[in-house]
C-alpha positions as CSV (number, residue, x, y, z in Angstrom):
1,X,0.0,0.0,0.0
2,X,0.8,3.7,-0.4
3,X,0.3,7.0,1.1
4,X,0.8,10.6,1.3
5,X,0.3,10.5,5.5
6,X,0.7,7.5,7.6
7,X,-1.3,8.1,11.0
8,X,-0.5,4.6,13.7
9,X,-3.2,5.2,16.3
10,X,-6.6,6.3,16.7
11,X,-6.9,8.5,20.3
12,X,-7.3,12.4,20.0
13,X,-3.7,12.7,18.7
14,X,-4.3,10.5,16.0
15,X,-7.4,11.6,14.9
16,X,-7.3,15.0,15.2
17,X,-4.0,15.2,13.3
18,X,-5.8,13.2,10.7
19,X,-8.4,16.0,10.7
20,X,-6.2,18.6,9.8
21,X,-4.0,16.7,7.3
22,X,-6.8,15.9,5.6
23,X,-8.6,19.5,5.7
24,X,-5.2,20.9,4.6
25,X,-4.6,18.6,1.4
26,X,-7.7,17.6,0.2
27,X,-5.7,16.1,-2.8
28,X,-3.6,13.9,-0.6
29,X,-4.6,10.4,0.4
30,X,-4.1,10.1,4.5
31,X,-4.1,6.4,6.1
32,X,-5.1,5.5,9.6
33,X,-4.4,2.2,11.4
34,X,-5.5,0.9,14.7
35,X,-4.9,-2.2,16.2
36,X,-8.2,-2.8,18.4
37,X,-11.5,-1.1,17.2
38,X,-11.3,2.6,15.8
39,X,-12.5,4.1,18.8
40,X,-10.0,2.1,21.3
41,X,-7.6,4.2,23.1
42,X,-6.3,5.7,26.3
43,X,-8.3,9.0,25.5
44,X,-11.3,6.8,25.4
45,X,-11.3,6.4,29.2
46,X,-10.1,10.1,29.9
47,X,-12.4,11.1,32.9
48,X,-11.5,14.2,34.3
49,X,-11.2,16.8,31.1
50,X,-8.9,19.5,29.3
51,X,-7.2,22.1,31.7
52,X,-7.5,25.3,30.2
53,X,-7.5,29.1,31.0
54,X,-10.8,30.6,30.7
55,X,-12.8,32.6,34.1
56,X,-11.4,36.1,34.4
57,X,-9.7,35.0,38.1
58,X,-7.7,32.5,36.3
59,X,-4.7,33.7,34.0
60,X,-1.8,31.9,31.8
61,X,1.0,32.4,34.3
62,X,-1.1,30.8,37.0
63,X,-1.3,27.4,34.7
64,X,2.0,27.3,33.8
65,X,3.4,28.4,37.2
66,X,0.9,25.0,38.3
67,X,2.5,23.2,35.7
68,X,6.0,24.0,36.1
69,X,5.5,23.2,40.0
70,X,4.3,19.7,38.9
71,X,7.2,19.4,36.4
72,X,9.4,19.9,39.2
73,X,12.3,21.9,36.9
74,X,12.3,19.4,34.6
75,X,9.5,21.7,31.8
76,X,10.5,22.8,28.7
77,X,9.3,26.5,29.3
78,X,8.8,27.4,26.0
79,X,6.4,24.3,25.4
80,X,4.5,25.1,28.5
81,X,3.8,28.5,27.7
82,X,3.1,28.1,24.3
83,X,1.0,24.4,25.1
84,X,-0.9,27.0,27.5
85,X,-1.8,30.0,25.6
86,X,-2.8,27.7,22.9
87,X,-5.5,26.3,25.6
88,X,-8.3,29.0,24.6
89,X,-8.4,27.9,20.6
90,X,-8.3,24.4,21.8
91,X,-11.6,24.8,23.4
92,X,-13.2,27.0,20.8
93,X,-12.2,24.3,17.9
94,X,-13.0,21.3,20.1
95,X,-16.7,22.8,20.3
96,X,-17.1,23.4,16.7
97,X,-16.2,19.6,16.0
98,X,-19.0,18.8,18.1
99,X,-17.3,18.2,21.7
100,X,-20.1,19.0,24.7
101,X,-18.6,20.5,28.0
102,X,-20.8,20.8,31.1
103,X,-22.3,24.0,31.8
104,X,-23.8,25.8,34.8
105,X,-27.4,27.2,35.2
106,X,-26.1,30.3,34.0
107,X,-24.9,28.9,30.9
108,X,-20.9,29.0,31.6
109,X,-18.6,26.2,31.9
110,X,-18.6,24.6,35.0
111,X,-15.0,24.6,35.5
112,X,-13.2,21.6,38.2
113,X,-9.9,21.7,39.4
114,X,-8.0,18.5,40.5
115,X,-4.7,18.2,42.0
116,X,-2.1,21.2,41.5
117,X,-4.0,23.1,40.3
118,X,-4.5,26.5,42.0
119,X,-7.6,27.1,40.2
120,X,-10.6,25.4,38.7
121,X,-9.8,25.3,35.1
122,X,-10.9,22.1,33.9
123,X,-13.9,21.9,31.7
124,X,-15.0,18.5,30.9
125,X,-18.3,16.2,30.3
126,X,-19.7,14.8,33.3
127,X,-16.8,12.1,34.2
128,X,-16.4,10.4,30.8
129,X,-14.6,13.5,28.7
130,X,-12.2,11.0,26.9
131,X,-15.1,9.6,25.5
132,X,-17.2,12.6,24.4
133,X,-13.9,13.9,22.8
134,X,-13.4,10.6,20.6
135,X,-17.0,10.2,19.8
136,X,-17.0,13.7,18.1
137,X,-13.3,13.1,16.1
138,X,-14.4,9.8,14.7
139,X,-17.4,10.9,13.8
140,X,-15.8,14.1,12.3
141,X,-12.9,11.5,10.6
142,X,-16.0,9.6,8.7
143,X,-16.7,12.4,6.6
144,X,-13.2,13.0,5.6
145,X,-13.4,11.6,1.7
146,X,-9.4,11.6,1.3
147,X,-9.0,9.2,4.6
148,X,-9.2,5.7,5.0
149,X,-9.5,4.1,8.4
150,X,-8.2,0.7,8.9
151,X,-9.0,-1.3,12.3
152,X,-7.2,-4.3,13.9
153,X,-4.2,-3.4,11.7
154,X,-1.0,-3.9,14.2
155,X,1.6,-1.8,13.2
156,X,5.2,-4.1,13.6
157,X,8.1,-2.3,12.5
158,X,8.8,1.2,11.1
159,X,10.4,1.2,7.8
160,X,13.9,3.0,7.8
161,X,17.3,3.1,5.7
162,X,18.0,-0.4,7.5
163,X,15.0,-2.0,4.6
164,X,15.7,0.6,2.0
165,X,17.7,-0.9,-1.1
166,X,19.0,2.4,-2.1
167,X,21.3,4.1,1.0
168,X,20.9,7.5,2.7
169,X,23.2,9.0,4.8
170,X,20.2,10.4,7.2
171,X,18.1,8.3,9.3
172,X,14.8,8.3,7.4
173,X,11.1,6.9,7.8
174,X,9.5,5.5,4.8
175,X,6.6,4.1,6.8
176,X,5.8,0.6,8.3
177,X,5.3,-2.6,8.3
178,X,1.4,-3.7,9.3
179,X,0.0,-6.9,10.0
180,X,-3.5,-7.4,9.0
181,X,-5.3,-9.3,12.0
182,X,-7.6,-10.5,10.1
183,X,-5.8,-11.9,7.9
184,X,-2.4,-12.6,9.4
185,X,-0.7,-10.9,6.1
186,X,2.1,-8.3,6.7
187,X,1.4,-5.2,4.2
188,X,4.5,-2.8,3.8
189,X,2.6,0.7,3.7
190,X,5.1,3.2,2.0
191,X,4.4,6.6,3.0
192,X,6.4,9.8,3.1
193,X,5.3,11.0,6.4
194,X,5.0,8.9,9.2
195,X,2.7,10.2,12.8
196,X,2.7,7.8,15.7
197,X,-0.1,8.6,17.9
198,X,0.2,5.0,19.7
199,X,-0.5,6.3,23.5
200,X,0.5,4.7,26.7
201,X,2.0,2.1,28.2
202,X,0.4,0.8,31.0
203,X,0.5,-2.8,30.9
204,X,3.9,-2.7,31.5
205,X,2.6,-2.9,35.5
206,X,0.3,-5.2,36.6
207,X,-2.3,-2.8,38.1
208,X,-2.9,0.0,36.0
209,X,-5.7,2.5,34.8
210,X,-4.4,1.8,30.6
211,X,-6.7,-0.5,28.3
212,X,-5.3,-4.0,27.3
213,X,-4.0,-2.3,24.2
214,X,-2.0,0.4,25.9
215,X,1.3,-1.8,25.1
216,X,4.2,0.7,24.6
217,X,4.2,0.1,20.6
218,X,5.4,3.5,19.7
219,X,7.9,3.7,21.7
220,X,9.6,0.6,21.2
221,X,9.3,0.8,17.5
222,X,10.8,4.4,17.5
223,X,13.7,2.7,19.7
224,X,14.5,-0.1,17.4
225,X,14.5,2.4,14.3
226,X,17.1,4.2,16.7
227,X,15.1,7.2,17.7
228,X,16.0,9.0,21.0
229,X,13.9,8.3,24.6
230,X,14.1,10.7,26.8
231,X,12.1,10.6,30.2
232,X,10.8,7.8,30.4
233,X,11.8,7.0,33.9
234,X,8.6,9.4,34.7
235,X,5.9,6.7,35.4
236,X,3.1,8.6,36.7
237,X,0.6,6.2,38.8
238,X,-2.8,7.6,39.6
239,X,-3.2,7.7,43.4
240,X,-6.8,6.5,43.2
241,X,-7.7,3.9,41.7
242,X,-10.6,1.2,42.4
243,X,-9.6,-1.7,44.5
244,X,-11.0,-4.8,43.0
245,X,-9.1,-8.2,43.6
246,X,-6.7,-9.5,40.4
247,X,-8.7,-7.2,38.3
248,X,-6.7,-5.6,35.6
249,X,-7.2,-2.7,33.9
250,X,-8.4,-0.8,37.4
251,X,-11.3,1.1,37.4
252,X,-10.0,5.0,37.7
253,X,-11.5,7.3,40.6
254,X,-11.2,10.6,38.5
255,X,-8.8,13.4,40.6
256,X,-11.8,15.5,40.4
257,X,-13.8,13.6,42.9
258,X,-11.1,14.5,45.2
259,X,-11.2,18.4,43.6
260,X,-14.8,18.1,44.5
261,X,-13.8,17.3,48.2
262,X,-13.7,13.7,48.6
263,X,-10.9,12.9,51.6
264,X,-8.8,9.9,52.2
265,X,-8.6,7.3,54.7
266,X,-6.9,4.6,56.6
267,X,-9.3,1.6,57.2
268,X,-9.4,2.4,60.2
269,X,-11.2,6.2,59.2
270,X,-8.2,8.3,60.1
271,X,-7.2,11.2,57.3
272,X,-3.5,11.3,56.9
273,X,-2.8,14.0,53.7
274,X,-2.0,16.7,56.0
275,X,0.9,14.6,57.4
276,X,2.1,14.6,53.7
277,X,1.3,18.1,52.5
278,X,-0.2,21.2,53.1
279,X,-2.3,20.7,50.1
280,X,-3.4,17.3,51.5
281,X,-5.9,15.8,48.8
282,X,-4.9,18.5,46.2
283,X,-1.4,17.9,46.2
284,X,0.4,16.3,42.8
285,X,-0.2,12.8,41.7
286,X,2.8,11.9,42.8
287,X,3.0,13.4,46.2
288,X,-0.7,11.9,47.1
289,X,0.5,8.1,45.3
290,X,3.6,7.7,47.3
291,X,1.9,8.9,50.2
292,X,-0.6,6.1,50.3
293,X,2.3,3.6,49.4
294,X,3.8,4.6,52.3
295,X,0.8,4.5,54.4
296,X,0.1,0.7,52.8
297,X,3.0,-0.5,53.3
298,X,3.6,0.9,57.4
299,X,-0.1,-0.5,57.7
300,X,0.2,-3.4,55.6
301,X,-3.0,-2.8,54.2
302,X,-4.1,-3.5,50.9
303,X,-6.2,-0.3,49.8
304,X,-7.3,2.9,51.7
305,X,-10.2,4.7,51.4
306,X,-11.7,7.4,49.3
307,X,-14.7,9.4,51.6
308,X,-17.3,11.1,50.0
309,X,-20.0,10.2,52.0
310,X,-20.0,14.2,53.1
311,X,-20.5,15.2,49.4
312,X,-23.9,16.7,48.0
313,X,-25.8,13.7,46.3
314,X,-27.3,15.6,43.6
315,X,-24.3,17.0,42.5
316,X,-22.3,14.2,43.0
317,X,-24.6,11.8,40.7
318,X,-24.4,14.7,38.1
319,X,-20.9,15.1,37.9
320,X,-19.7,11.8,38.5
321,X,-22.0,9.5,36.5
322,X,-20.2,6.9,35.3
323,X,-18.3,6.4,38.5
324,X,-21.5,6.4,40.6
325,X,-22.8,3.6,38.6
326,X,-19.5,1.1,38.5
327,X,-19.3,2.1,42.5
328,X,-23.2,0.5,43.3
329,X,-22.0,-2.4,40.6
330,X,-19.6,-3.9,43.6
331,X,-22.3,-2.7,45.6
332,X,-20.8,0.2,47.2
333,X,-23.1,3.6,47.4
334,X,-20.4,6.1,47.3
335,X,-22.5,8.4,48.8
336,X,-22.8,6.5,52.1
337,X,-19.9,4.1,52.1
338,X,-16.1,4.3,51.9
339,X,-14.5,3.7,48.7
340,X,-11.5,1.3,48.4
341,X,-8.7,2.5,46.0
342,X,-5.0,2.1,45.5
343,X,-2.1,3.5,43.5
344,X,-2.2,2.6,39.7
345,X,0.0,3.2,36.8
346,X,-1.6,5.6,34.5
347,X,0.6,7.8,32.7
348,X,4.0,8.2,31.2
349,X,5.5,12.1,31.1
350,X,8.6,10.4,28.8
351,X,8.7,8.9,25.8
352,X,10.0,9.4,21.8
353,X,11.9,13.0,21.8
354,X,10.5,15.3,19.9
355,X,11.2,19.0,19.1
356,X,8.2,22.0,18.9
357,X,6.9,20.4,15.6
358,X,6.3,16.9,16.9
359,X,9.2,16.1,14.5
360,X,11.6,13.0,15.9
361,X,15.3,12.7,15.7
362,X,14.2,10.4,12.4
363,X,13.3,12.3,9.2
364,X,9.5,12.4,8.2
365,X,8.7,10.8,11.0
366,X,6.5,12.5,13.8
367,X,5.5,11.5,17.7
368,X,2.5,12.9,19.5
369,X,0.5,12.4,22.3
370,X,1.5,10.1,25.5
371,X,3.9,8.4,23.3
372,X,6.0,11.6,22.5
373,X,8.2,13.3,25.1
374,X,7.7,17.2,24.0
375,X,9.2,18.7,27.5
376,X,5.6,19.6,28.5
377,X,5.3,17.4,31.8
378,X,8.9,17.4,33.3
379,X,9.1,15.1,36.0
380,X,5.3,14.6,36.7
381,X,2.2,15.9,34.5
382,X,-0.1,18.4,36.0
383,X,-4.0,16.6,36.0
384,X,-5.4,17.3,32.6
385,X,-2.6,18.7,30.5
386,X,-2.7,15.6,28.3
387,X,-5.3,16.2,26.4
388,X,-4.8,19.6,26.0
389,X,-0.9,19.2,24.9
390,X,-2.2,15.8,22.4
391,X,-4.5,18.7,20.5
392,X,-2.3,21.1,20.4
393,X,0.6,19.4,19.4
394,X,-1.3,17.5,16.8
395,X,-2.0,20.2,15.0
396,X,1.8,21.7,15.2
397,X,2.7,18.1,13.9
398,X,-0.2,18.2,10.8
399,X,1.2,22.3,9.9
400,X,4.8,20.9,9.9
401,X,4.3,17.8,7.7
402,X,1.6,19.8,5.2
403,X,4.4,22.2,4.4
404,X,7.1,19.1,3.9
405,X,4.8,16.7,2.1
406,X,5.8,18.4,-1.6
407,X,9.4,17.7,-1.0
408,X,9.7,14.4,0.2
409,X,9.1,11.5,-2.3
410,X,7.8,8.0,-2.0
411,X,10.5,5.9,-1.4
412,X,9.6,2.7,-3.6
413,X,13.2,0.4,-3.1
414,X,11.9,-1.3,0.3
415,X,12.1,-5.2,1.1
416,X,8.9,-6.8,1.5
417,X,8.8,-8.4,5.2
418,X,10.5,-12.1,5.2
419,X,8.5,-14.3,7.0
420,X,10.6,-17.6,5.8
421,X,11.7,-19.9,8.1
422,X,8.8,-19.3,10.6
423,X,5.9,-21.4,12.0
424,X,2.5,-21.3,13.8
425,X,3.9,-21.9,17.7
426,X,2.3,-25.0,19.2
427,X,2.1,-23.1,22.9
428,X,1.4,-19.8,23.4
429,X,1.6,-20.2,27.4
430,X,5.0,-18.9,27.2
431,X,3.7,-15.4,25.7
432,X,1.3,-15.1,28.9
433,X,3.3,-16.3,31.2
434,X,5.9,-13.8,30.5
435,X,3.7,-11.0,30.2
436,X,2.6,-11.7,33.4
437,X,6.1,-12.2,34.6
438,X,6.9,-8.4,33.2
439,X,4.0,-6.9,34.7
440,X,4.8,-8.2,37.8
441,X,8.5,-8.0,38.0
442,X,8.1,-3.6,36.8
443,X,5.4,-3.8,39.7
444,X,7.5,-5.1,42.8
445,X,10.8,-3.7,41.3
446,X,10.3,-0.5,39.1
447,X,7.1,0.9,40.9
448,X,6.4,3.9,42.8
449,X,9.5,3.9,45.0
450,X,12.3,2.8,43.5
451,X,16.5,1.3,45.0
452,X,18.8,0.3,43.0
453,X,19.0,-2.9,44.3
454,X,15.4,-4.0,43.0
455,X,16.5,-2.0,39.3
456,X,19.5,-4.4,38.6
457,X,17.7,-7.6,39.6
458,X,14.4,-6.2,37.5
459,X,16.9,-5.6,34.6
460,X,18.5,-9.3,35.3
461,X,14.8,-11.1,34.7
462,X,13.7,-8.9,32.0
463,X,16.9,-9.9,30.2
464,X,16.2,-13.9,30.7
465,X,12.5,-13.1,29.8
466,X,13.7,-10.6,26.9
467,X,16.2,-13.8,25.1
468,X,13.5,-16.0,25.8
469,X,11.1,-14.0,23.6
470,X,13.4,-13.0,21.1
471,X,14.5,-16.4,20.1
472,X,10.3,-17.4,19.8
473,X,10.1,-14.2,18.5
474,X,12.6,-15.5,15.4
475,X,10.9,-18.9,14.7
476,X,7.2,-18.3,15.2
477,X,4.7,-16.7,12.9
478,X,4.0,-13.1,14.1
479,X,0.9,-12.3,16.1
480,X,-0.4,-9.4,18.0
481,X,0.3,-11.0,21.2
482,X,3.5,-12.0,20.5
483,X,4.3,-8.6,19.2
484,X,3.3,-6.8,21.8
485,X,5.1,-8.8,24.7
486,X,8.1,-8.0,22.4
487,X,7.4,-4.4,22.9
488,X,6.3,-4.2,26.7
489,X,10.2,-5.7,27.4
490,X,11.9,-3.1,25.5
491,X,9.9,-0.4,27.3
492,X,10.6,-2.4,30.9
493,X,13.5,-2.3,30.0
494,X,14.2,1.2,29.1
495,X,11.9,2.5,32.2
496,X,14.4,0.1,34.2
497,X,17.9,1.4,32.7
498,X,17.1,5.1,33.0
499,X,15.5,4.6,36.4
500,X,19.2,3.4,37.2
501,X,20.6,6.0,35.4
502,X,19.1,8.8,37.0
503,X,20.6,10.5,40.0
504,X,18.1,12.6,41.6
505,X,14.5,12.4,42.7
506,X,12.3,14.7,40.8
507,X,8.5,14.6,40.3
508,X,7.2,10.8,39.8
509,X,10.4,9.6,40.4
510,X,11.7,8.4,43.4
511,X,14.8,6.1,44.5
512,X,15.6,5.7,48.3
513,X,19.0,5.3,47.5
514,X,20.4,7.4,45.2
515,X,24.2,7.4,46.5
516,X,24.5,3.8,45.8
C-alpha cells in the first residue's frame, strides 16, 4: 500500500492530526491504522477533562506556574507556555467539532480543578470526557473523503534506511510494516510522512488505569528504528484507583472527585494527607501516590479509602456518572460508604523526543501524544494537560508535515517483510506467562518507589525473559500478542535502565538510594 500520510493510532492525537491533514490537502490520500477497534484508546477512558485558562480570576501564568511546580524543573518552558496560551483555541475548535462541555445554570462552563491546580480550570463532560472527545473526532474522521481508516491493523516495525535498497546518509522513515489481524498478512505501507499517535504504556505494570492495548508500541518501534527516549523513567501512577481483587485494567476514581472534596482514609477512618502536605488531597499525583504507598505499606493494608459520604448527592450523581454507577455495581453507594482504591499506573510524562513540531530525531517521522516526550510534563504531568498538549501538538505536527509533504518522495526500493523460516507456535503459554512475569516484575521492582537494588535484579529477569522471547520471536509466525510482549520488554527495560541512570528524585520519580 501507499500513502501521502501514515497516522498509527486512533486517540485524540491521531485523529485530530488526521483532521487537519486531511482538511489541509484535500488532494492527498491520509491512512489511519489501529490495532483494536477505531474508537479504542487511552483517550477513550479520559475522565476528568482538558485544563484550560478561561474565568477572568484564572490567568496563563497561573497554569504554567501550576504546571511547572508539577514538572518539578524538569518543563521545557517554551512548550509550557506556548501548550498553555494555545488552551483557549483548543476549546473554541474542540466545540465546533462537536465536543459538549458541562455547563452551569447560567450557561458558563462549570470549571473543576483537581490536584495542582491553583484554580478550577478544567472543563469536561460529566466524568467520561475521553469519550465525548473521541465520539465527536471519529465521527468528524468519517466524513473526511481523502481518509481511509483501517482497524485491527497492528503496526510491527517502522520502515527506515536499515530495509531501504537504495542508501541515505540520514536516518529516514518510509513508513511501516502492518500486519493485518484478520488476515495474518504483513502489508508494507510506503508513506512519506510517518505520525505515531500509539498512546500509553500501562501494561507494563500489573495494576494500572491503561486499556489492554496500551502496550508501549510507539515507543519501542521508534527505539529499534534508533530514535531517541528521553524521560521515560517518569511513570506517573494515579493515586486512586478502584480496588478490586486480580482485576486488571483498574477502574479510575477521577482526581476530580477529590477536587470536588472527597478525603482519604486509613481503614481504620483516620485522614493522613495533611501529614504529607499542606495541600493534602490537592497535592500532585505523585506526592498523594507515594503517600498512600507509604501508608500501605507501614499499615500493611491492601487499599485505603476514598470518603465522600459528606459530598452533595445531587451533584455528585451529576458530575460523576459513570463512577457512581461502576461504585453501586460492587455494591458500594459512594455516597454512604467508603470507597476502596490504590495506586495505579496511569501515565507516562517520557517517551520518543520530539522537538516543537512533533518532528523525531528520524526524518519524516512524527510522535505525538502520550507516546511523544515534548518537555511539557517534566518530571510529573499536572491533572489534565494531556489532552490539552495531544491537541495542540497534533495540529503543530499536521502544519509541519503539510508544508514538507511536496518535497519528500515515496520511497519505492523497500524489502517486502520475510516471513521464511517461521511457524504457527504449538504453545502460546510462554507469551502469557511472560507477560505476566513483566507486569509483575516492573510492579515489585520498578514501581512507585524505586532502590537500586530491586533496578539491577528487575533488569537481570527482563533480560532472561527478553532472550526467551526473542529467540520465539525468530521462529514463530508473528501475532499481536507476540508482538506486543516483544514491545512491553523493550519499554521495561528502558523505564528500568534510566531509572538506574538517573541520580536525583524529581517529580514521579523516586529512589531511596540514590548514593548507591
Amino acid at each position: 500500500m501507499q500513502t501521502d500520510f501514515l497516522i498509527i493510532g486512533s486517540g485524540l492525537a491521531g485523529l485530530n492530526y488526521v483532521i487537519t491533514v486531511a482538511r489541509k490537502n484535500p488532494d492527498k490520500h491520509i491512512l489511519a491504522v489501529t490495532k483494536g477497534n477505531e474508537d479504542e484508546s487511552n483517550t477513550k477512558y479520559a475522565q476528568g477533562g482538558v485544563a484550560i485558562v478561561h474565568k477572568s480570576t484564572d490567568s496563563f501564568e497561573k497554569h504554567i506556574q501550576d504546571t511547572l511546580i508539577a514538572g518539578d524543573g524538569l518543563c521545557d518552558e517554551e512548550i509550557v507556555n506556548m501548550v498553555i496560551n494555545e488552551g483557549p483555541k483548543c476549546l473554541e475548535e474542540l466545540i465546533q467539532l462537536g465536543v459538549n462541555f458541562d455547563k452551569d445554570d447560567l450557561g458558563n462552563f462549570d470549571l473543576g480543578k483537581e490536584g495542582g491546580h491553583s484554580e478550577n480550570r478544567v472543563v469536561h463532560f460529566q466524568d467520561i470526557t475521553g469519550h465525548e472527545i473521541e465520539r465527536s473526532l471519529i465521527r468528524e474522521v468519517k466524513e473526511l473523503k481523502n481518509v481511509q481508516l483501517l482497524d485491527h491493523h497492528f503496526a510491527l516495525d517502522l520502515i527506515t534506511n536499515h530495509h531501504a535498497e537504495v542508501k541515505e546518509t540520514e536516518l529516514s522513515c518510509y513508513g511501516a510494516y502492518v500486519l493485518n489481524q484478520r488476515t495474518n498478512e504483513v502489508i508494507k505501507i510506503l508513506s512519506k510522512i510517518t505520525f505515531l499517535a500509539t498512546g500509553g504504556i500501562g501494561q507494563v505494570y500489573s495494576h494500572t488505569t491503561n486499556p489492554l492495548i496500551a502496550t508501549g508500541d510507539g515507543i519501542a518501534m521508534a527505539y529499534r528504528a534508533k530514535a531517541e527516549i528521553r524521560g521515560i523513567e517518569f511513570v506517573q501512577f494515579h493515586p486512586t484507583a478502584l480496588y478490586e481483587h486480580d482485576v486488571s485494567p483498574t477502574f479510575l476514581i477521577s482526581e476530580a472527585v477529590r477536587g470536588f472534596g472527597a478525603k482519604l482514609r486509613t481503614i481504620d477512618g483516620k485522614t493522613f494527607m495533611e501529614n504529607y502536605d499542606e495541600r493534602e488531597e490537592l497535592a500532585s499525583r505523585d506526592i498523594v501516590a507515594r503517600a498512600i504507598d507509604s501508608e500501605l505499606k507501614k499499615r500493611g493494608d491492601q487499599y485505603v479509602y476514598l470518603d465522600c459520604t459528606q459530598l452533595n448527592e445531587h451533584e455528585f450523581k451529576e458530575h460523576f456518572p459513570n463512577i457512581y454507577e461502576k461504585c453501586l455495581s460492587l455494591g458500594i453507594d459512594p455516597l454512604k460508604q467508603l470507597i476502596p482504591v490504590v495506586p495505579a499506573q496511569h501515565y507516562l510524562c517520557g517517551g520518543i523526543h520530539t522537538n516543537t513540531w512533533g518532528e523525531t530525531g528520524i526524518r519524516n517521522l512524527f510522535a505525538c501524544g502520550e507516546c511523544a516526550h515534548t518537555g511539557l510534563h517534566g518530571a510529573n504531568r499536572l491533572a489534565s494537560n494531556s489532552l490539552l498538549e495531544a491537541f495542540v501538538f497534533s495540529k503543530r505536527c499536521a502544519t509541519r508535515a503539510s508544508e514538507l509533504i511536496e518535497t519528500v518522495p515515496l520511497n519505492s526500493a523497500i524489502k517486502n517483510w520475510d516471513s521464511k523460516g517461521t511457524s504457527t507456535p504449538e504453545e502460546l503459554i510462554l507469551i502469557t506467562h511472560n507477560r505476566n512475569a513483566v507486569q509483575n516484575i516492573m510492579w515489585d521492582y520498578v514501581g512507585i518507589v524505586r532502590s537500586n537494588k530491586r533496578l539491577k535484579r528487575a533488569l537481570k529477569r527482563l533480560e532472561s525473559i527478553y532472550s526467551e522471547t526473542e529467540e520465539l520471536y525468530k521462529r514463530s509466525t508473528l501475532s499481536p500478542q507476540l508482538c506486543e510482549l516483544r514491545n512491553l520488554i523493550t519499554v521495561a527495560y528502558l523505564i528500568t535502565q534510566h531509572s538506574l541512570e538517573r541520580m536525583e528524585n524529581k517529580g514521579g520519580f523516586y529512589k531511596i538510594d540514590l548514593d548507591d
